[in-house]
C-alpha positions in Angstrom: -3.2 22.9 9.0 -2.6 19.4 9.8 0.9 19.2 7.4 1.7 22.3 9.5 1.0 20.1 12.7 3.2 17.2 11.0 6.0 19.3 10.0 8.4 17.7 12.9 7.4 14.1 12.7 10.1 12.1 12.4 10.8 10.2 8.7 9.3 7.1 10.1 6.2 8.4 10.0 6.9 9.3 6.3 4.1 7.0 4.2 4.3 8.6 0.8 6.4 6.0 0.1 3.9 3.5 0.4 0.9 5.4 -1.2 3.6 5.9 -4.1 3.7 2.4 -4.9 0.6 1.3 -3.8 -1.0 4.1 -6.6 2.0 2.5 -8.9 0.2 -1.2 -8.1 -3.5 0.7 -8.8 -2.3 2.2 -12.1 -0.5 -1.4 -13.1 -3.3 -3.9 -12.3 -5.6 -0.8 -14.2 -3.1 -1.0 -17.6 -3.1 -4.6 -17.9 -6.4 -5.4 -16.8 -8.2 -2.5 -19.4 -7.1 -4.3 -22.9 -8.2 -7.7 -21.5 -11.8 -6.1 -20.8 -12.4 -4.9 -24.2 -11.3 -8.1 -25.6 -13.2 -10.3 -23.6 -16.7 -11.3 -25.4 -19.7 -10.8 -23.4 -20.0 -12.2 -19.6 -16.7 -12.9 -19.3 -16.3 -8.9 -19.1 -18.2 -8.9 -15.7 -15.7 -11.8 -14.3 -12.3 -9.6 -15.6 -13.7 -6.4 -14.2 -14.3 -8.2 -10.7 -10.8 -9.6 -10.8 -9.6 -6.4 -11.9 -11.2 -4.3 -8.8 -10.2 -7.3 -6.6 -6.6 -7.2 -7.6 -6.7 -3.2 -7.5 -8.0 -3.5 -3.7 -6.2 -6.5 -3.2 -2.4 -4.7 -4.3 -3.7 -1.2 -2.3 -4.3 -2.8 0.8 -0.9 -5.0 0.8 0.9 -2.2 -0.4 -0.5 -0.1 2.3 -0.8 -2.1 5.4 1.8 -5.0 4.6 5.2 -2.9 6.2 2.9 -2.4 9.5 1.5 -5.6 9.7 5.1 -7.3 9.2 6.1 -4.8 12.0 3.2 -5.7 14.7 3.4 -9.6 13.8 7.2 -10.5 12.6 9.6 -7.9 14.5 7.6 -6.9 17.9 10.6 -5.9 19.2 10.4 -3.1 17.1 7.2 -2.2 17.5 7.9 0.2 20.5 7.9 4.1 21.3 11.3 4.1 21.4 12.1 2.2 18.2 9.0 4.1 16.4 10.3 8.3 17.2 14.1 6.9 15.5 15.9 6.9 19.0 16.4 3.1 19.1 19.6 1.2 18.8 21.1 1.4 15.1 22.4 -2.2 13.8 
């Protein structure tokens, strides 16, 4: 019901973009950080699967949030109704 409801949203409301690559970053981090965890000898293990569920977060969260929070904090003249529903100025 609720793609229904979202049918007409404009394409700046469009995120599978961004859950594309952030699930391309989760899938990466996994693949490279999976051969190191069988190789590494005993506690060492527990330290590479911490940094590999940090880096996973770490990449979904940046991936994720990263294009709003550059919006909100670097281009606030952006960041308005107008500029959000695609009726602002093209340059």
């Amino acid at each position: 019901m609720l793609a229904f409801l979202a049918r007409n949203l404009p394409d700046n409301f469009n995120e599978a973009k961004l859950i594309t690559f952030s699930m391309l970053i989760f899938c990466a981090v996994w693949a490279a950080f999976v051969p190191a965890y069988v190789n590494s000898p005993g506690k060492y293990a527990d330290a590479v699967e911490i940094f590999a569920i940090l880096a996973s977060s770490f990449g979904l969260l940046v991936a994720l949030f990263g294009p709003k929070c550059y919006i909100i904090l670097l281009r606030p003249e952006k960041n308005t109704k107008k500029e959000i529903m695609g009726r602002g100025t093209m340059k």
